[in-house]
PQR file with spaces between the fields and no chain letter, atoms N, CA, C, O and H, PARSE charges and radii, in Angstrom:
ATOM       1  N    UNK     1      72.445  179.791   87.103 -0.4000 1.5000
ATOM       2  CA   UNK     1      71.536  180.429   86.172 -0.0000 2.0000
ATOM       3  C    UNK     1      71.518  179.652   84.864  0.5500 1.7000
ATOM       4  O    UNK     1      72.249  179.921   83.911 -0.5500 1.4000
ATOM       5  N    UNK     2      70.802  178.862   84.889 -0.4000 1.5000
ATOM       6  CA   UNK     2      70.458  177.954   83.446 -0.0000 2.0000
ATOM       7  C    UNK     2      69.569  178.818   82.697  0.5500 1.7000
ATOM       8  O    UNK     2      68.361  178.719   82.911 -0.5500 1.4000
ATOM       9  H    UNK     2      70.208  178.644   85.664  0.4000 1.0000
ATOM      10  N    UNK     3      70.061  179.769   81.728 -0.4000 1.5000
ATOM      11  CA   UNK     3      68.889  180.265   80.747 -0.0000 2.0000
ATOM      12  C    UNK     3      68.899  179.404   79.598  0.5500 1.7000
ATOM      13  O    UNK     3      67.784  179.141   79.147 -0.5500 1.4000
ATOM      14  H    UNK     3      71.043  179.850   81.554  0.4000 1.0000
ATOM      15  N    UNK     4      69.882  178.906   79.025 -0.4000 1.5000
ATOM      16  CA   UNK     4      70.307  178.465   78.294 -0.0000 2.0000
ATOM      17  C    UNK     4      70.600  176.978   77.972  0.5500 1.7000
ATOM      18  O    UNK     4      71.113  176.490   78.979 -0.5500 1.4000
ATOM      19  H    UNK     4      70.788  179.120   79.391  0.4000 1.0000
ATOM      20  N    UNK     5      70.507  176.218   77.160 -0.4000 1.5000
ATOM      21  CA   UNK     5      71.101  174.792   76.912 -0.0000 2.0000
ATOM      22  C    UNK     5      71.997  174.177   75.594  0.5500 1.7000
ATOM      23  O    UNK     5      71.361  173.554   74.745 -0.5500 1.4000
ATOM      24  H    UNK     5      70.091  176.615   76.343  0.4000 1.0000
ATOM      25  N    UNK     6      73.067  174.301   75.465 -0.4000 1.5000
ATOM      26  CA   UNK     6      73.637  174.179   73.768 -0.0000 2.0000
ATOM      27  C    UNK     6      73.423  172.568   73.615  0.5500 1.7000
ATOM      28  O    UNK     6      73.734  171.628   74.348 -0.5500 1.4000
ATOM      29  H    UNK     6      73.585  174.807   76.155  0.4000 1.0000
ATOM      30  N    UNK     7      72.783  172.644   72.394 -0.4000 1.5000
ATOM      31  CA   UNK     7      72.520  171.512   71.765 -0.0000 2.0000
ATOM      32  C    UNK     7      72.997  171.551   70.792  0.5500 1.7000
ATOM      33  O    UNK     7      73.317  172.642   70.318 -0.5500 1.4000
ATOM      34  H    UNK     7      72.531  173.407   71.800  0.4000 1.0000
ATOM      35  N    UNK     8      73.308  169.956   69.888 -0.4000 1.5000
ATOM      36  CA   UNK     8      73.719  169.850   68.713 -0.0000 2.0000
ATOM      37  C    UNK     8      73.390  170.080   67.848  0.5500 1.7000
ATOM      38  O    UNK     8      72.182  169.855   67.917 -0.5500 1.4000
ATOM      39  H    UNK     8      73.048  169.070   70.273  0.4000 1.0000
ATOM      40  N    UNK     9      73.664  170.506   66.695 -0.4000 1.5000
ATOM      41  CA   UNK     9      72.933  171.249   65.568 -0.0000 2.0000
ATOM      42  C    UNK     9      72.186  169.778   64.583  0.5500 1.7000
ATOM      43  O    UNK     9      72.980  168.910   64.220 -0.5500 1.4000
ATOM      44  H    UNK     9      74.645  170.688   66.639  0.4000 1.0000
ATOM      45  N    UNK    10      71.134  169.665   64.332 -0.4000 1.5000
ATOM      46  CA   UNK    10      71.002  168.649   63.219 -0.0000 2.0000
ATOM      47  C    UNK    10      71.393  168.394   61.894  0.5500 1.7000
ATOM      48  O    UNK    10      71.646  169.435   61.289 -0.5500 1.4000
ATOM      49  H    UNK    10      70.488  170.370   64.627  0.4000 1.0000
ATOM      50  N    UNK    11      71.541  167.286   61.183 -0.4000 1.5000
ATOM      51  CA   UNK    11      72.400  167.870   59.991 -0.0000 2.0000
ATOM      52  C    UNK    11      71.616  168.386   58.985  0.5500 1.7000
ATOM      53  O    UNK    11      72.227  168.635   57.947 -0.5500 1.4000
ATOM      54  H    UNK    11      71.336  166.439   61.674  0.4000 1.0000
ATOM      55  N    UNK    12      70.160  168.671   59.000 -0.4000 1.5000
ATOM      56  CA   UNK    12      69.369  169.387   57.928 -0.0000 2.0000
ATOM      57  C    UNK    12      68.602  170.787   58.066  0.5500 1.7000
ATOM      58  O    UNK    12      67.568  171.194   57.536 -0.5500 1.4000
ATOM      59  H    UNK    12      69.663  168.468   59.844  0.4000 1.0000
ATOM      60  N    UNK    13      69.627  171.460   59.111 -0.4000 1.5000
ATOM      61  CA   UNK    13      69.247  172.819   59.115 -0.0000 2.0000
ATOM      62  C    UNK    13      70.558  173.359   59.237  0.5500 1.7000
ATOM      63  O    UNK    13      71.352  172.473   59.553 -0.5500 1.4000
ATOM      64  H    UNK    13      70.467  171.129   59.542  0.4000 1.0000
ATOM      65  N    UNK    14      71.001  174.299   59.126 -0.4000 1.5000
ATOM      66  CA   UNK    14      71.716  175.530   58.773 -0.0000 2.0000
ATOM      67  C    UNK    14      71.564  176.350   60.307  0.5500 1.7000
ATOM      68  O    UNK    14      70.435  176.801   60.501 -0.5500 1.4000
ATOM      69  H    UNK    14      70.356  175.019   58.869  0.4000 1.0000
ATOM      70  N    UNK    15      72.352  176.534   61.164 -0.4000 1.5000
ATOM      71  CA   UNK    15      72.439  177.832   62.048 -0.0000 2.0000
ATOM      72  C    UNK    15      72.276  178.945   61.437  0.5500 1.7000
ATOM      73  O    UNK    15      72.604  179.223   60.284 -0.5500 1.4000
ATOM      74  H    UNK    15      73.269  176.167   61.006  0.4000 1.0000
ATOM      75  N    UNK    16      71.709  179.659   62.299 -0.4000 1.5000
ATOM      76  CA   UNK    16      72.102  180.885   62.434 -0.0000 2.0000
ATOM      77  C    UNK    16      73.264  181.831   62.008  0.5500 1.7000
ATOM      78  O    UNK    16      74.409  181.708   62.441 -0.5500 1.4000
ATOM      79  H    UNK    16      71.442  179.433   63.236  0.4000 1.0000
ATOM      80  N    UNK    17      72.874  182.777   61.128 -0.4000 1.5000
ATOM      81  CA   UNK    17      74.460  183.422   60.784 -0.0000 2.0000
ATOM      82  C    UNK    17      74.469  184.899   61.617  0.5500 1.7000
ATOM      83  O    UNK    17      73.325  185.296   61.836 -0.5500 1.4000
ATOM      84  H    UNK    17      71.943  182.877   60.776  0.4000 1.0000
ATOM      85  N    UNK    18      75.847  186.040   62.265 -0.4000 1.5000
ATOM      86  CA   UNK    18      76.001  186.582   62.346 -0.0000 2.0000
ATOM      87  C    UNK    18      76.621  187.813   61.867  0.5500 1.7000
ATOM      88  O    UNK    18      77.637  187.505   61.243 -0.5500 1.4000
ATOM      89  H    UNK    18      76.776  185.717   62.086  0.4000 1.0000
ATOM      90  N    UNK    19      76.383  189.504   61.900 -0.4000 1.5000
ATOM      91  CA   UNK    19      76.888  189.878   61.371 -0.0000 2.0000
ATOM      92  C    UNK    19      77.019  191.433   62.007  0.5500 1.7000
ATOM      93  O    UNK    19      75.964  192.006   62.277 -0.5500 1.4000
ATOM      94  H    UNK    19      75.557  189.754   62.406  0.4000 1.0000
ATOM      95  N    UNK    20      78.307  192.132   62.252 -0.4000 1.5000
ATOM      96  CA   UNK    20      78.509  193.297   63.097 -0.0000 2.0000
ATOM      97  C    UNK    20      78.336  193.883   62.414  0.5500 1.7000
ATOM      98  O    UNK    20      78.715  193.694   61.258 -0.5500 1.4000
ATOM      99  H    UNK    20      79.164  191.666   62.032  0.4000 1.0000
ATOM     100  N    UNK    21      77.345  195.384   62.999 -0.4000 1.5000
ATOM     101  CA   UNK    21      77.142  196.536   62.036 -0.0000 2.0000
ATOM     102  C    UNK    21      77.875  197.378   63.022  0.5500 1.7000
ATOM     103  O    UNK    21      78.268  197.086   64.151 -0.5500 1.4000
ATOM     104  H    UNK    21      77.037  195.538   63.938  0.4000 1.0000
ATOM     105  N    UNK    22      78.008  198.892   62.098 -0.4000 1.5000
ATOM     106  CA   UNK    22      79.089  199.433   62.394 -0.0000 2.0000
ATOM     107  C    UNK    22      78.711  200.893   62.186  0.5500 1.7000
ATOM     108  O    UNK    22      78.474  201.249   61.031 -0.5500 1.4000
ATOM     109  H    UNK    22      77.689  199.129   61.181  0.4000 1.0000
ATOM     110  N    UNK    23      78.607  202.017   63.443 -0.4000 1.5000
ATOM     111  CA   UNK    23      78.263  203.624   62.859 -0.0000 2.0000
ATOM     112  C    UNK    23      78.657  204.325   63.749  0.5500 1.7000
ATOM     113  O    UNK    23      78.790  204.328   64.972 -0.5500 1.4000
ATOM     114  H    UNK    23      78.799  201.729   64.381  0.4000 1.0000
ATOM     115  N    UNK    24      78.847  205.025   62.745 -0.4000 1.5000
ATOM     116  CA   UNK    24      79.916  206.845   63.272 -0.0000 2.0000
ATOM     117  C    UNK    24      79.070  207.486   63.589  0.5500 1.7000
ATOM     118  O    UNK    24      78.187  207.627   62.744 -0.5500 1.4000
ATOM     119  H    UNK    24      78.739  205.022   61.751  0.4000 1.0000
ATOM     120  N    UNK    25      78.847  208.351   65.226 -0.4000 1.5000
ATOM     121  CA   UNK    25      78.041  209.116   65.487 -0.0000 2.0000
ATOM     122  C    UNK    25      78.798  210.014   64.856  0.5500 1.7000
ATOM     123  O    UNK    25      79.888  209.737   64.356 -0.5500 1.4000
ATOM     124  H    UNK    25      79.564  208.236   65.913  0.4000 1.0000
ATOM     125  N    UNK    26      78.108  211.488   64.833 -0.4000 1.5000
ATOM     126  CA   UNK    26      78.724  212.635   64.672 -0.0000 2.0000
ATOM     127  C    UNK    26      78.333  213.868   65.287  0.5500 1.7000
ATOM     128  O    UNK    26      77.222  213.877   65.818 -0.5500 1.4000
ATOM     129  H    UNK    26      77.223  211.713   65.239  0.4000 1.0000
ATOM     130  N    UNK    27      79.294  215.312   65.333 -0.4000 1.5000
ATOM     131  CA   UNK    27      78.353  215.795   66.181 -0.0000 2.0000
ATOM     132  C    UNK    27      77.786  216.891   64.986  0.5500 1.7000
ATOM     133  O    UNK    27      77.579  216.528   63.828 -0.5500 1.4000
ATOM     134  H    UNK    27      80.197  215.305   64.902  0.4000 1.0000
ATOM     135  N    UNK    28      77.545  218.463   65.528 -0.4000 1.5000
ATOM     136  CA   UNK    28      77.089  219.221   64.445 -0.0000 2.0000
ATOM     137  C    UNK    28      77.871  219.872   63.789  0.5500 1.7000
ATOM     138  O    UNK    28      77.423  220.646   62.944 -0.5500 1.4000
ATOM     139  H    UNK    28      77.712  218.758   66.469  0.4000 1.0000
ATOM     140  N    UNK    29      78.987  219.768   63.951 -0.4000 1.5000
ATOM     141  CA   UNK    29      80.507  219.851   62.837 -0.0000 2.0000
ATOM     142  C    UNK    29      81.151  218.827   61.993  0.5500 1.7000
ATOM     143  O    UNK    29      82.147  219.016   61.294 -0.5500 1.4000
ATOM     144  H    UNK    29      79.351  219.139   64.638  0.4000 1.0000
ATOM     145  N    UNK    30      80.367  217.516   62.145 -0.4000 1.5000
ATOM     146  CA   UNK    30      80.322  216.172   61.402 -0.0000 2.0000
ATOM     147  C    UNK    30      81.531  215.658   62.084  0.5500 1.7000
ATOM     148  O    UNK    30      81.765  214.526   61.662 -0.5500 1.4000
ATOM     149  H    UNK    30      79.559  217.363   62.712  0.4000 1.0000
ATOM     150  N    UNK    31      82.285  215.991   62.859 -0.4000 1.5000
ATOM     151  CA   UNK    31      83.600  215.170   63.624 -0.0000 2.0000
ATOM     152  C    UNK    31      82.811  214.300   64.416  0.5500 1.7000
ATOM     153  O    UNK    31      81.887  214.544   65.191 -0.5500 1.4000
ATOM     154  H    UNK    31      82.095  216.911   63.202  0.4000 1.0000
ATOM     155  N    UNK    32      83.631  212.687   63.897 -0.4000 1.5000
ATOM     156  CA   UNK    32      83.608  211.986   64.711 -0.0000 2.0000
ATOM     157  C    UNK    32      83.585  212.070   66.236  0.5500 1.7000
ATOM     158  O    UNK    32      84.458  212.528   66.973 -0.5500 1.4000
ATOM     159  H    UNK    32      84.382  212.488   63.268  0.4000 1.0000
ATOM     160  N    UNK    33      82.314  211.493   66.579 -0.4000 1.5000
ATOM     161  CA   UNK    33      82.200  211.647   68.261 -0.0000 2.0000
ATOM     162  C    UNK    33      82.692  210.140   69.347  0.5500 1.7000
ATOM     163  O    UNK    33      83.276  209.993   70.421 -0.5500 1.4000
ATOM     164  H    UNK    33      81.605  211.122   65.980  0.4000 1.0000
ATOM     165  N    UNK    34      81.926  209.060   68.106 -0.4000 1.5000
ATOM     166  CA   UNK    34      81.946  207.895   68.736 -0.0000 2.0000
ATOM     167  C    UNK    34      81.580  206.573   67.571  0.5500 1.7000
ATOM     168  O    UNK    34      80.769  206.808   66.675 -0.5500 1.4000
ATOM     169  H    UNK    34      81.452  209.179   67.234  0.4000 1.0000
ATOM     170  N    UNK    35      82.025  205.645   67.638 -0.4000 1.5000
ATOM     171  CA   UNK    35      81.576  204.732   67.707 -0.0000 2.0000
ATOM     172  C    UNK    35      80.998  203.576   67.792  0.5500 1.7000
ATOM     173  O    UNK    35      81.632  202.699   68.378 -0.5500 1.4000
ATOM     174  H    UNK    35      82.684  205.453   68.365  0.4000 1.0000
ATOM     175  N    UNK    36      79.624  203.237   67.233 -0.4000 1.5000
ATOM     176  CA   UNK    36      78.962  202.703   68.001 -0.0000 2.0000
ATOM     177  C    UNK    36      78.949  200.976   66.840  0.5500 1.7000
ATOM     178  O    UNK    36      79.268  201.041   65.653 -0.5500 1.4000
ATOM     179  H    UNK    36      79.108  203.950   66.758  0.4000 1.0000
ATOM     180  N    UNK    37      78.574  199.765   67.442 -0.4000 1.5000
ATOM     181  CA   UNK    37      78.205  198.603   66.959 -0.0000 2.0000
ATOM     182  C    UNK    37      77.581  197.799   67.456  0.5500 1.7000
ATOM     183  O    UNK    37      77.518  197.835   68.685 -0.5500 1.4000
ATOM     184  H    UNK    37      78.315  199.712   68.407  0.4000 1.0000
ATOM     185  N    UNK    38      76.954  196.880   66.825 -0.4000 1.5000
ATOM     186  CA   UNK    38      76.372  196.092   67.476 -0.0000 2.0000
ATOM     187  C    UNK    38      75.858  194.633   66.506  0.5500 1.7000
ATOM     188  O    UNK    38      75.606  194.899   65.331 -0.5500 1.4000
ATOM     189  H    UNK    38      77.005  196.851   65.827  0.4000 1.0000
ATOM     190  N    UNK    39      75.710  193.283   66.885 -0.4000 1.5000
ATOM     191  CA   UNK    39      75.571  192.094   67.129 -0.0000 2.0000
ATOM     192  C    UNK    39      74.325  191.623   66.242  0.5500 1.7000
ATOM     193  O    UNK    39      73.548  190.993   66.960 -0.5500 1.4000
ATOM     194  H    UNK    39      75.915  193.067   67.840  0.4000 1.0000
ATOM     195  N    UNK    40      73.933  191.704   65.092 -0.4000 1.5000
ATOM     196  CA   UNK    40      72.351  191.585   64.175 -0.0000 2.0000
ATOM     197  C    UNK    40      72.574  189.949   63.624  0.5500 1.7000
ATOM     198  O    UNK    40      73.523  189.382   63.083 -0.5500 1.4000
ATOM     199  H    UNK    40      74.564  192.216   64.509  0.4000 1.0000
ATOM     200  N    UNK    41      71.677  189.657   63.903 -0.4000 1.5000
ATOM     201  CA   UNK    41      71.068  187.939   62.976 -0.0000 2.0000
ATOM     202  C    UNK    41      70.894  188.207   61.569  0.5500 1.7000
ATOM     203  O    UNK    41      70.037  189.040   61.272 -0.5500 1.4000
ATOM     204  H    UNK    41      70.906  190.117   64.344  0.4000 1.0000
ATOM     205  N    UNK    42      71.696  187.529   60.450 -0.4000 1.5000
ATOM     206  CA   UNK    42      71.202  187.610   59.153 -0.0000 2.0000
ATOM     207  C    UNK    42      70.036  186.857   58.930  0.5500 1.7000
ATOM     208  O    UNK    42      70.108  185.680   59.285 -0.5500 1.4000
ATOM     209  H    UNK    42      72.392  186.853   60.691  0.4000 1.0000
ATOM     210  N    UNK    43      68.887  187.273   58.388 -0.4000 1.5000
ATOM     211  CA   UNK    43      68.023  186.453   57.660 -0.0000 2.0000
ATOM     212  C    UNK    43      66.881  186.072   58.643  0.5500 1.7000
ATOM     213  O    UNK    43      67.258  186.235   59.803 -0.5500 1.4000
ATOM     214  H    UNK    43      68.829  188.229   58.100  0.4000 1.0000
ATOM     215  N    UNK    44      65.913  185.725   58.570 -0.4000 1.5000
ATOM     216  CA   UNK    44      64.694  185.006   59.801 -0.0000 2.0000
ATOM     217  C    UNK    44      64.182  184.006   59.551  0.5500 1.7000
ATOM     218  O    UNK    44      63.305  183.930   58.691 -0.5500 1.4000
ATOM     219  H    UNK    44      65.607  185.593   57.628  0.4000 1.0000
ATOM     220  N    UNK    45      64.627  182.937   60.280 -0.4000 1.5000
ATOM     221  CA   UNK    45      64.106  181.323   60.291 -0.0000 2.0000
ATOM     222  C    UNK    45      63.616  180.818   61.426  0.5500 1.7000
ATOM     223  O    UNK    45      63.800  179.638   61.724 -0.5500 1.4000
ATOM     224  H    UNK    45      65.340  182.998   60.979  0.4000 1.0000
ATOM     225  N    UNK    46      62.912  181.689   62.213 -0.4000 1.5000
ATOM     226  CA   UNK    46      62.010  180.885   62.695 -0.0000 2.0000
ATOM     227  C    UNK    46      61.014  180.759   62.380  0.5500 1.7000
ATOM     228  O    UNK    46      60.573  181.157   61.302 -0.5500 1.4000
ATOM     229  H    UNK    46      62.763  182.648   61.971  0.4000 1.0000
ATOM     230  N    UNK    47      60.175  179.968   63.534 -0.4000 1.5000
ATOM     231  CA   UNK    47      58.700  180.063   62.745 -0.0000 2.0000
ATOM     232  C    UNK    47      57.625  180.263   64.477  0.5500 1.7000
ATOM     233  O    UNK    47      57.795  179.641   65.525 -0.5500 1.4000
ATOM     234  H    UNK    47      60.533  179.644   64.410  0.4000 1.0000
ATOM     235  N    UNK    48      56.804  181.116   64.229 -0.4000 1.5000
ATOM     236  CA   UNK    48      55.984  181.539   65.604 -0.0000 2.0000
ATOM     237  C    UNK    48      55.264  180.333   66.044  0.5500 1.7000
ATOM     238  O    UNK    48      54.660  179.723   65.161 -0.5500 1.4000
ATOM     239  H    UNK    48      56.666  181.621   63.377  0.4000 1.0000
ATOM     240  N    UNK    49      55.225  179.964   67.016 -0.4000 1.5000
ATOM     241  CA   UNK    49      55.057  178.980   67.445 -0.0000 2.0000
ATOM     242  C    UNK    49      55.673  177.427   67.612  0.5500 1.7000
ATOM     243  O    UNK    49      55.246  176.561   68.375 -0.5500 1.4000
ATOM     244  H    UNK    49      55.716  180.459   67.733  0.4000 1.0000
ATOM     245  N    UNK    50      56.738  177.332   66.731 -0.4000 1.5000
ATOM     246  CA   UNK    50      57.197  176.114   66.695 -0.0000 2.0000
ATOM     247  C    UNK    50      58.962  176.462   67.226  0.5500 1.7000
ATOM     248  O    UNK    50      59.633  175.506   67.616 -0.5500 1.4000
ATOM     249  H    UNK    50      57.085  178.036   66.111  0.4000 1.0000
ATOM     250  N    UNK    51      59.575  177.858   67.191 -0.4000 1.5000
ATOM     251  CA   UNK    51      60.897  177.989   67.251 -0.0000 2.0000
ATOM     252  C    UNK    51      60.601  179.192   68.842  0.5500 1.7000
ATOM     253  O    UNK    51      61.428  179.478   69.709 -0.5500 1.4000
ATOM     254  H    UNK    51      59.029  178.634   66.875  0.4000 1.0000
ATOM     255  N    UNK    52      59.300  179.607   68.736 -0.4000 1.5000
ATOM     256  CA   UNK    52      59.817  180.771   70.050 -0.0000 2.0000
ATOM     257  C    UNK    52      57.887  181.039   69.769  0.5500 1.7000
ATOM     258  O    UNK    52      57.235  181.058   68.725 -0.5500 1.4000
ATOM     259  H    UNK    52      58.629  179.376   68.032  0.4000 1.0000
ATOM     260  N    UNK    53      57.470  181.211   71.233 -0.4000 1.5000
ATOM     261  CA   UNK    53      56.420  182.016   71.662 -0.0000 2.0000
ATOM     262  C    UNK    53      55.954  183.452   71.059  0.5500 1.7000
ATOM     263  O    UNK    53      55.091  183.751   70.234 -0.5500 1.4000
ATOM     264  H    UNK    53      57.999  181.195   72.082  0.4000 1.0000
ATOM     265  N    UNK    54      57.076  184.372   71.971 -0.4000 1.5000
ATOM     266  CA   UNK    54      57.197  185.599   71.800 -0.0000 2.0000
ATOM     267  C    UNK    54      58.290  186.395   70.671  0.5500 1.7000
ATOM     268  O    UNK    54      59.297  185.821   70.258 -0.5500 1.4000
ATOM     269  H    UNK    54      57.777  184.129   72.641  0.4000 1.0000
ATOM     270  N    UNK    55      57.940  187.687   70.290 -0.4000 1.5000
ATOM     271  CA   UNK    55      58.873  187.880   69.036 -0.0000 2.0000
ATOM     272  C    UNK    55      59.938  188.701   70.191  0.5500 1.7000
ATOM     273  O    UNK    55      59.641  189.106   71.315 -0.5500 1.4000
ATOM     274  H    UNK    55      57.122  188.154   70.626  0.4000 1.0000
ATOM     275  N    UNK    56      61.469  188.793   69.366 -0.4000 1.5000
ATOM     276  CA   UNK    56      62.628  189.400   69.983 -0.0000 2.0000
ATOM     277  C    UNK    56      63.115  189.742   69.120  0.5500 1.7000
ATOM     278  O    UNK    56      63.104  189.278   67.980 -0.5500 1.4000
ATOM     279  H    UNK    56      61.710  188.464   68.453  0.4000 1.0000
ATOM     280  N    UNK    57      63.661  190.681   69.568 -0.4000 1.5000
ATOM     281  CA   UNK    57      65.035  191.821   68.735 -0.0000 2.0000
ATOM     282  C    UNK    57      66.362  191.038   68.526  0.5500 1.7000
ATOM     283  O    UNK    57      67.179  191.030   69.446 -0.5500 1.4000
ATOM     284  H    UNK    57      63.670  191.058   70.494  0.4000 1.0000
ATOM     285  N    UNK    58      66.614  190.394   67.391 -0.4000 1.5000
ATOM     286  CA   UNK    58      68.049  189.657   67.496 -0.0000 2.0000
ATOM     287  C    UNK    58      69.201  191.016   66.810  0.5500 1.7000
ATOM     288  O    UNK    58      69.759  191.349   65.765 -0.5500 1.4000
ATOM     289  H    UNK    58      65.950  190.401   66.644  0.4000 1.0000
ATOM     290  N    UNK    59      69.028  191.453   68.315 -0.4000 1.5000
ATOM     291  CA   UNK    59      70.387  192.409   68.433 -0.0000 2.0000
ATOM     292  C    UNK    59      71.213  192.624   69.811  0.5500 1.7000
ATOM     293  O    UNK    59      70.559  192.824   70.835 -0.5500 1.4000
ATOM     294  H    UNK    59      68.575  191.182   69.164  0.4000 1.0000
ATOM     295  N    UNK    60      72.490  192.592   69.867 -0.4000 1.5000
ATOM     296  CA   UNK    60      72.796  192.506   70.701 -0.0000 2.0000
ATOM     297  C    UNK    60      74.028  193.943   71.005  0.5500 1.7000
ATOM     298  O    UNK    60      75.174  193.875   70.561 -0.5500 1.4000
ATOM     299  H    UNK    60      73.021  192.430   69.035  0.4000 1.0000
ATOM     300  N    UNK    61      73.610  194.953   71.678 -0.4000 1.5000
ATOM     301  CA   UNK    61      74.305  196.300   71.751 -0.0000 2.0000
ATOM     302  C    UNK    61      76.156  195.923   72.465  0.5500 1.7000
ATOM     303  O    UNK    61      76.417  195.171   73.404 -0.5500 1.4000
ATOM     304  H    UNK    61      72.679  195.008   72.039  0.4000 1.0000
ATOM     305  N    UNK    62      76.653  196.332   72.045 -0.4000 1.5000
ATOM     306  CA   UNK    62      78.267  196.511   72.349 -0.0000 2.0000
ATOM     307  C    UNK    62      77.968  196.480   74.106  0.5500 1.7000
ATOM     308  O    UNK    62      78.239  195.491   74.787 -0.5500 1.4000
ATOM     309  H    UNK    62      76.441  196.943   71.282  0.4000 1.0000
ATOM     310  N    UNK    63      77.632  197.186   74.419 -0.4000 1.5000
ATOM     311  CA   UNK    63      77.440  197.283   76.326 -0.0000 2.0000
ATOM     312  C    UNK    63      77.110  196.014   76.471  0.5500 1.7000
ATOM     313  O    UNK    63      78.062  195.524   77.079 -0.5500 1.4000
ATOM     314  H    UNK    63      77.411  197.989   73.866  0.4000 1.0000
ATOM     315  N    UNK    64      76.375  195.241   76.286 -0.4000 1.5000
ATOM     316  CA   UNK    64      75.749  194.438   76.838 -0.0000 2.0000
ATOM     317  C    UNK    64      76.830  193.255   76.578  0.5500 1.7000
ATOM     318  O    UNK    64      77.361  192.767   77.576 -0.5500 1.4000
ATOM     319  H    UNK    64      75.602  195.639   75.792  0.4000 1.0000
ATOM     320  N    UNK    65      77.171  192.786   75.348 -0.4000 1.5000
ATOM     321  CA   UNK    65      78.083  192.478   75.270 -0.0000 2.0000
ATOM     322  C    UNK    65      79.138  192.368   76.345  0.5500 1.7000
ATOM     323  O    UNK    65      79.269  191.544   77.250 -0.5500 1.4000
ATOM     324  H    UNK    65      76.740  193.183   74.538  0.4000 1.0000
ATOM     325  N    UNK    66      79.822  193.376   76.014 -0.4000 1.5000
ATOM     326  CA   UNK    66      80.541  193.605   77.317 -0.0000 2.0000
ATOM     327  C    UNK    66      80.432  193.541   78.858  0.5500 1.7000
ATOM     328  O    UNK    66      81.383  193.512   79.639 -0.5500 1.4000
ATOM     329  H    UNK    66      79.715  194.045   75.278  0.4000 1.0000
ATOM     330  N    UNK    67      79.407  193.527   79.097 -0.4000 1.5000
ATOM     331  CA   UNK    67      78.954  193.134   80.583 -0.0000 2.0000
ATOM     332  C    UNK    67      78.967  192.070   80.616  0.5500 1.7000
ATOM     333  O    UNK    67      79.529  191.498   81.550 -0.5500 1.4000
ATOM     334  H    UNK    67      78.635  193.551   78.462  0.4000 1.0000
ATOM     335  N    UNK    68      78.131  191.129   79.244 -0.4000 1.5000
ATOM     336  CA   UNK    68      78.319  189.301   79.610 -0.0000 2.0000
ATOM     337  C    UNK    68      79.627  188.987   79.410  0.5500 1.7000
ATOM     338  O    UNK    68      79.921  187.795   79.502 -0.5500 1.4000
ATOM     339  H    UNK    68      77.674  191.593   78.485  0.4000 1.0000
ATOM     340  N    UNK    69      80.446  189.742   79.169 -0.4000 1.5000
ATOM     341  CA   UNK    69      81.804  188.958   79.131 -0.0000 2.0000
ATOM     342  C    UNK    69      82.717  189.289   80.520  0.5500 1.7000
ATOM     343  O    UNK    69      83.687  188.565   80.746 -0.5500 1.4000
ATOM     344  H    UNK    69      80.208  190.710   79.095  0.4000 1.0000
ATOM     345  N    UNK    70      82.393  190.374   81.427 -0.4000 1.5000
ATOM     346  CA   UNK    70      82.723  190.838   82.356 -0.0000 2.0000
ATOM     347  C    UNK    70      82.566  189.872   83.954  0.5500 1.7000
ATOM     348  O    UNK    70      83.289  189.581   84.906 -0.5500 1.4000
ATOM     349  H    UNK    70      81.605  190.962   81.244  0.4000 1.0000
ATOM     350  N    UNK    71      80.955  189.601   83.441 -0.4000 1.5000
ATOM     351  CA   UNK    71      80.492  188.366   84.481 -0.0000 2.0000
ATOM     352  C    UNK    71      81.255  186.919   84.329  0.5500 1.7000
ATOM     353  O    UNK    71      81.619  186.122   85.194 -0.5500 1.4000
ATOM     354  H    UNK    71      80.367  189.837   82.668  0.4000 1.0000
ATOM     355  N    UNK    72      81.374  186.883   82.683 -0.4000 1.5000
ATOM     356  CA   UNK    72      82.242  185.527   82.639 -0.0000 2.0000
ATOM     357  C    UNK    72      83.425  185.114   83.545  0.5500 1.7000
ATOM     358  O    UNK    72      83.984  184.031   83.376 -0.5500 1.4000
ATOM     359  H    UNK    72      81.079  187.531   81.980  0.4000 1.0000
């Protein structure tokens, strides 16, 4: 399954930065129920048409996560 290809970064752009967000469900007594986080892109540098076709959600949910690391 090739979705993917890592290439070298050039030296006049900047990657991508990451950053985990973090929230307390609650229930209707405000006690902590759960947990939840997930995987967000700081900032937006692409550009439509020259970096990606179609637009995407740069988020990545804790489950999912965890499943690609499961297959690993």
């Amino acid at each position: 399954m090739d979705v993917w290809v890592l290439v070298p970064i050039p030296d006049n752009i900047s990657p991508l930065t990451l950053k985990w967000i973090f929230k307390n469900k609650h229930d209707e007594e405000q006690t902590v129920i759960r947990n939840k986080s997930r995987l967000v892109v700081r900032g937006w540098r692409q550009e439509e048409g020259l970096d990606f076709e179609e637009s995407f959600s740069p988020v990545a949910r804790m489950e999912a996560i965890r499943i690609f690391l499961a297959y690993a």
